[in-house]
C-alpha positions in Angstrom: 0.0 0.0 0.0 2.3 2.2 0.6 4.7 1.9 -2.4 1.2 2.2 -4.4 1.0 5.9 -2.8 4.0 6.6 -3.1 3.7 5.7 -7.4 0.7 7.8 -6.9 2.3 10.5 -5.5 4.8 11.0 -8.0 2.4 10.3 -11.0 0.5 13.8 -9.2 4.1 15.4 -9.0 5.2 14.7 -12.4 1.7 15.7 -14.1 1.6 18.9 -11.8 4.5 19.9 -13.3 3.9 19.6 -16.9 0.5 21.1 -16.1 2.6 24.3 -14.4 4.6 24.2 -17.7 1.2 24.9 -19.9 0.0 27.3 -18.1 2.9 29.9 -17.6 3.1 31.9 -21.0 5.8 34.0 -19.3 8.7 31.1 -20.8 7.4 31.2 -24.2 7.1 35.4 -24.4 10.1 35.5 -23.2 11.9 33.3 -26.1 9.7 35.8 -28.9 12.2 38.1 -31.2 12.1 39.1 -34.5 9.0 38.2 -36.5 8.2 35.5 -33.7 7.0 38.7 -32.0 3.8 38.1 -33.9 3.4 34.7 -32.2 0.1 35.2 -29.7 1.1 33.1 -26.5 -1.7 32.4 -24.6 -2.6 32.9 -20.7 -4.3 29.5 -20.6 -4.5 26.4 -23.4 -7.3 26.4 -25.1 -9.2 23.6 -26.7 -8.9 22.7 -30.6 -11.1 21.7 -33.3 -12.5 18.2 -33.4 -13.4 18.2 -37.2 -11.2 16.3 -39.5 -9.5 16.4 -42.7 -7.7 15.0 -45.4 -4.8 13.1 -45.4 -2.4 13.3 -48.5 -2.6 11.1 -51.3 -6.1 10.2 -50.5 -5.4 7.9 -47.4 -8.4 8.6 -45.2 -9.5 11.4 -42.5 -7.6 12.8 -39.2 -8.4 15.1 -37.0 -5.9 17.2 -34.5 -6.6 14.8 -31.4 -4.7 11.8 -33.3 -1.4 14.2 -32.7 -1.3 14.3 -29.0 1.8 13.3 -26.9 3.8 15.6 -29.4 4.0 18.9 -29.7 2.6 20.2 -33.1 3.3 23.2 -35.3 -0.1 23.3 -37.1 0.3 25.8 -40.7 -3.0 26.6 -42.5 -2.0 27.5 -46.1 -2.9 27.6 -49.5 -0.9 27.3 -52.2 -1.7 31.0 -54.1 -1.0 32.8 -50.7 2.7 34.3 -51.0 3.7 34.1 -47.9 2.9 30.8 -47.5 5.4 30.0 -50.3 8.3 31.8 -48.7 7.9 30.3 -45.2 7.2 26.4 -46.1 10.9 25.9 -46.7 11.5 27.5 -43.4 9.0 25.2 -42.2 10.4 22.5 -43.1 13.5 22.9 -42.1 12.4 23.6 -38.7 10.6 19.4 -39.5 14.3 18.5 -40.7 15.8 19.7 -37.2 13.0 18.6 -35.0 10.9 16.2 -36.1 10.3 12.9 -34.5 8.1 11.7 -31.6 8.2 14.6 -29.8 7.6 17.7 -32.3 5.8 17.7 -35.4 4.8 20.6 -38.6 1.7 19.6 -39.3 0.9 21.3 -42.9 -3.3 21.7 -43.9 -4.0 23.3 -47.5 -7.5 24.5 -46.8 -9.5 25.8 -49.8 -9.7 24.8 -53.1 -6.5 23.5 -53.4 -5.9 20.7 -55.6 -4.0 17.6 -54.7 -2.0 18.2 -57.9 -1.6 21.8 -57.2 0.0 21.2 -53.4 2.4 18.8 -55.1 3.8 21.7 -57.5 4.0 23.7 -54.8 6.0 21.2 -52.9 8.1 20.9 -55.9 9.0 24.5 -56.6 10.0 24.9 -53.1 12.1 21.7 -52.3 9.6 20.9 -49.6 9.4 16.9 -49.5 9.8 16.3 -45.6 6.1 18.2 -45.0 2.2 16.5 -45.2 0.0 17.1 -48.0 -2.8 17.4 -46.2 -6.1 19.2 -47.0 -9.3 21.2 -45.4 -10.9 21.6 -49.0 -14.4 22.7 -46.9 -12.6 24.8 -44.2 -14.0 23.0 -41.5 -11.0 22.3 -39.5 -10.2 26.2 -40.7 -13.3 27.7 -39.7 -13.6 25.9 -36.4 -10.0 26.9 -35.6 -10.7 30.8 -36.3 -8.7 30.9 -39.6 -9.6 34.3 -40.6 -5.8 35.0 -43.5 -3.1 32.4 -44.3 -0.9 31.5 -43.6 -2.0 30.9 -40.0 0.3 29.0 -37.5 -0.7 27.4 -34.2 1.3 25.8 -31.5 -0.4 22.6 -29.6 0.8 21.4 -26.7 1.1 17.1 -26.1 -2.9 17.4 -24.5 -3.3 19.1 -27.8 -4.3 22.1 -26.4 -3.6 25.3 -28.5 -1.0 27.0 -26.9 0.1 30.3 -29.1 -1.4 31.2 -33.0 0.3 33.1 -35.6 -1.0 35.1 -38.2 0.8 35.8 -41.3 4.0 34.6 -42.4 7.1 34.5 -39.9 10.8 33.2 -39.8 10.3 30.1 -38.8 13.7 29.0 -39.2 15.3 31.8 -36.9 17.0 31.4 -33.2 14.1 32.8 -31.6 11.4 29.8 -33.4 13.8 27.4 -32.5 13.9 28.3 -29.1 10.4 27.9 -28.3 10.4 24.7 -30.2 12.8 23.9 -28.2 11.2 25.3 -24.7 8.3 23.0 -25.9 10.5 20.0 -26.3 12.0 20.1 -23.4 9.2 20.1 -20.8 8.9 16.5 -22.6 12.3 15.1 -21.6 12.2 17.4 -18.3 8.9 14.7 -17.2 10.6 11.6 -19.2 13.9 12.1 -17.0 11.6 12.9 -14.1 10.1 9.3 -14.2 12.9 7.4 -14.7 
């Protein structure tokens, strides 16, 4: 009995902490510079769209909640907005240095894009490490308050939406990387914590 409350203990400990992590903005404010400025950081997480959408190359429906336990970079674009096209690359290098189990850029064309349309875009930019996916109703878009692209949201592992971005932004500077990161981190922080 007691070794059980003790487990039980440190499983309140351990989730307290991450839970502390969420909901101080003051980390992630603090790690803004440059065009990261832009990026919203919220006082508390707040919840996410259940509606789904399309995965790439015709392979069936998702919807945000399948991507908790990592942190997600969530881009709504479009493959006529400009700015989208000169931050994807950025994007994905920012996938190329973090990408894995623990962080994710999850790309959504919403609108009429064309699945042949996203892959010329994916071409002319070098992008090949990225999703195809697609919102071709906006619901995911319209549910998540997409009001201009290219938006970008942060989700925390409970998949809670943590900081939003609109417009375009260096996603490839110090300062983006940073919060990545930040983000990361409180992941390995709780992993090292329960080993």
């Amino acid at each position: 009995m007691r070794l059980f409350r003790q487990l039980s203990l440190y499983m309140a400990l351990t989730l307290g902490a991450n839970a502390a992590f969420a909901a101080d903005p003051a980390q992630l404010e603090g790690l803004r510079d440059g065009s990261m400025k832009k990026l919203v950081v919220h006082a508390e997480p707040r919840d996410v769209s259940a509606a789904a959408f399309d995965l790439a190359d015709g392979a069936g429906t998702a919807s945000l909640g399948d991507y908790q336990g990592k942190i997600v970079l969530l881009n709504f674009w479009a493959t006529w907005c400009a700015p989208c096209r000169k931050e994807m690359p950025q994007l994905a290098e920012l996938q190329e240095e973090f990408g894995g189990e623990d962080f994710e850029v999850l790309t959504i064309a919403t609108g009429r894009n064309s699945p042949a349309g996203i892959q010329k875009f994916f071409d002319e930019n070098g992008i090949s490490n990225l999703p195809r996916h697609q919102d071709p109703k906006q619901a995911l878009a319209r549910e998540m308050a997409v009001i201009g692209l290219p938006i970008t949201v942060l989700l925390d592992r409970d998949g809670k939406e943590v900081a939003r971005l609109l417009g375009d932004a260096e996603w490839n500077s110090e300062s983006a990387k940073a919060i990545v990161q930040a983000m990361i981190g409180e992941q390995a922080d709780s992993a090292a914590a329960s080993n």
